[in-house]
N, C-alpha and C positions, 0 to 999 in steps of 0.2 A: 388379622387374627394369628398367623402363624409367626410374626416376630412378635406379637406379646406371646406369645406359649416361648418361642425363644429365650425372650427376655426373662420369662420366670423360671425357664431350666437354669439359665446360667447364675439367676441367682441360689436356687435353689444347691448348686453345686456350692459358687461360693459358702453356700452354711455348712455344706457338708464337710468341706474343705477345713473351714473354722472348727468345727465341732471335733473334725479327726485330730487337729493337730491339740486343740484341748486334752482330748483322750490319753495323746499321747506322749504329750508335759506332765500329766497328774502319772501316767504310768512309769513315768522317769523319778519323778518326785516320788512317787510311793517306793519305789522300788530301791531307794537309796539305804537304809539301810542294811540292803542287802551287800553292801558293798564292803571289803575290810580296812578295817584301820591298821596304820603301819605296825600296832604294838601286835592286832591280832594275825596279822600277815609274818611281821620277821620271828611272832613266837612260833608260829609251825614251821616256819622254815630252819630253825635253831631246836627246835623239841626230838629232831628226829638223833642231834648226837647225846650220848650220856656223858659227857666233856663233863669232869668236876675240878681240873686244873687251869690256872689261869696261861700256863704253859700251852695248854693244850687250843686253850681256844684263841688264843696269839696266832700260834702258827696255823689255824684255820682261817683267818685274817689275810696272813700272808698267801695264804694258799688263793684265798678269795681274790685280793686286789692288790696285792703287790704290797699292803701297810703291815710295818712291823715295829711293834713297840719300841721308845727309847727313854733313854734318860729324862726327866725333863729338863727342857735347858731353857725355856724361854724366862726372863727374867725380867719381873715388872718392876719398871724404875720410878714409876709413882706409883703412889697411895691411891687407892680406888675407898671411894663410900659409896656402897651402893644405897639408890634411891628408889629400888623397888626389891622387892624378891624375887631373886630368879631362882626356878623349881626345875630342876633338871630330874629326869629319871636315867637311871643305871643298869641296864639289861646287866644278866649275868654274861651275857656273852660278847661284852667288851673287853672281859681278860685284866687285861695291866693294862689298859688308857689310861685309870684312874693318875696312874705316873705323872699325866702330864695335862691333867686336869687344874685350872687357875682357878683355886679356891677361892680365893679373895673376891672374884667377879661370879660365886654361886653362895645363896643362900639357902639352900634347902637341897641337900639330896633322897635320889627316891631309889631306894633297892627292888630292881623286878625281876621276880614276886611271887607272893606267895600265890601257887595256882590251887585256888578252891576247887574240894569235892563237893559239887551241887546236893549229892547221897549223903553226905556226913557232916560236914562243915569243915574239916578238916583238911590239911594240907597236903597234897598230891605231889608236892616241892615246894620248897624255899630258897630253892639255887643258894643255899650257903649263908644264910641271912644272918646265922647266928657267929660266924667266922667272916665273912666275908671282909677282905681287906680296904676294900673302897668305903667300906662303912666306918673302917676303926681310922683310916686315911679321912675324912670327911672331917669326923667328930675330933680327929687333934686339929684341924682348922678351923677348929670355931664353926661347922657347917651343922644345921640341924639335919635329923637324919628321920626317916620314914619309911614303912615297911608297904609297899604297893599288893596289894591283891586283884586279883584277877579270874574273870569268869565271864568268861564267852559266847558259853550256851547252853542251856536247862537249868535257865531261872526258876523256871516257876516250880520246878523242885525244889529249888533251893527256898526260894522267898516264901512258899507254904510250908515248912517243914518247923517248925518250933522250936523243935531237937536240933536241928543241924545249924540253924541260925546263932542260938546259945552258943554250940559246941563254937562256932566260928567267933565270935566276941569273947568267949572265953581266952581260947586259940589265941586271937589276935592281941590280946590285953597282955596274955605272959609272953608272946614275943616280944614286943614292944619294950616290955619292964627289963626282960633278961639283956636286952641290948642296948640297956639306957638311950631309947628312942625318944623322937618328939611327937610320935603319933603312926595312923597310917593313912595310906591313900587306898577310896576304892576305884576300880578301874572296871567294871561291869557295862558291856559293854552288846547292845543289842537286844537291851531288855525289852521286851512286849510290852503294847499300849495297857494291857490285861492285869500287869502285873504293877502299874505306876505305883497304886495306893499301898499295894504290899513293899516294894523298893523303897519310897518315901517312910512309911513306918521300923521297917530295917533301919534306916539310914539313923534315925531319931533315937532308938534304944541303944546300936553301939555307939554314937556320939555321949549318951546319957552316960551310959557304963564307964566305957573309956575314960571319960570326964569324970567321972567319981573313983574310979581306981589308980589313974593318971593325973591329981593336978597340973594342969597346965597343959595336957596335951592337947591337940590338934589332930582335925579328921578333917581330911578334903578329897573331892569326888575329880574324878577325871569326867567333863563332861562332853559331848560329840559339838560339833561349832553350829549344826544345826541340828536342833531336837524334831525331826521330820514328824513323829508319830507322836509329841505332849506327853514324854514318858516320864522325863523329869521334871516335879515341881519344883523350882528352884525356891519360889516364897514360901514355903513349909519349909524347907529346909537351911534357910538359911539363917536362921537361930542358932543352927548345931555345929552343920558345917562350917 
């Protein structure tokens, strides 16, 4: 009798065993969005200077790691056709890289960005979007160009607000026009499972709008590599986007 009672502690452990580490995989997995992505990591870590020169944010570069902008000199001895698009994004706080950026191997550049007021719709910055030189450098290469948005956190301010939604497609549509853009990207990022059906329906009116004030432009979404919490319908939207 006493090694069967044995026998069923130890199995009884093994489950418990099973069960904890269950626990504690779903608590990893649920927990991932908690995590930040490098665009929302290196924005705070660059928000905190008001750098509006390209001067200025060079020699913060140097200061960082020893890189300091140059001429570009690398020179491509053949013909490149590219056979996909490649989408690159342009933090404002590259400075002059753009110098030594190989156009001919980028099809799309992405200006970040403009940082959305969740409260207004409206733009909290645009790091220069409307002057920025990597953009006018872009567009004489033949690069399409795109205006990135961004909003990190108090969605559901944002995504229930009517008013602010507007204001924000409004917004987004005369930037775009004023910079002879090809569109923009949205980059919203840690939206609540809560708020899928409102993001999805957003996503569908400035795609509708844009597209009817913009022929020919283009809206594409930054999406996370794994949707942990089903926030993005990717099948609703991909008509638009």
């Amino acid at each position: 009798m006493s090694c069967r009672v044995y026998s069923h502690q130890i199995h009884t452990m093994k489950n418990l065993s099973i069960l904890f580490i269950l626990v504690l995989l779903s608590a990893i997995c649920f927990s991932q969005p908690a995590y930040k992505s490098v665009h929302l990591e290196q924005s705070e870590a660059y928000s905190k200077y008001n750098f509006t020169l390209e001067k200025e944010w060079d020699a913060l570069r140097v200061a960082e790691n020893g890189i300091s902008p140059l001429l570009k000199t690398n020179n491509v001895t053949q013909a490149c056709t590219l056979q996909k698009r490649v989408y690159g994004w342009n933090p404002y706080w590259m400075g002059s890289a753009y110098n030594n950026y190989q156009w001919e191997l980028l099809s799309d550049l992405c200006h970040f960005s403009y940082e959305v007021n969740a409260t207004t719709g409206n733009a909290n910055n645009t790091h220069g979007w409307l002057t920025d030189a990597a953009v006018t450098a872009a567009q004489a290469n033949g690069v399409k160009v795109s205006l990135c948005a961004t909003l990190f956190s108090s969605h559901a301010t944002f995504l229930t607000n009517a008013t602010a939604k507007q204001t924000f497609i409004n917004s987004m549509i005369s930037q775009v026009q004023q910079r002879n853009g090809n569109g923009c990207n949205i980059d919203f990022e840690g939206v609540p499972a809560a708020q899928s059906a409102n993001f999805t329906a957003f996503m569908i009116d400035l795609c509708n709008q844009m597209h009817a004030a913009i022929p020919g432009s283009e809206i594409s979404i930054a999406l996370p590599a794994v949707d942990w919490s089903a926030v993005y319908d990717v099948n609703a939207m991909a008509n638009y986007v």
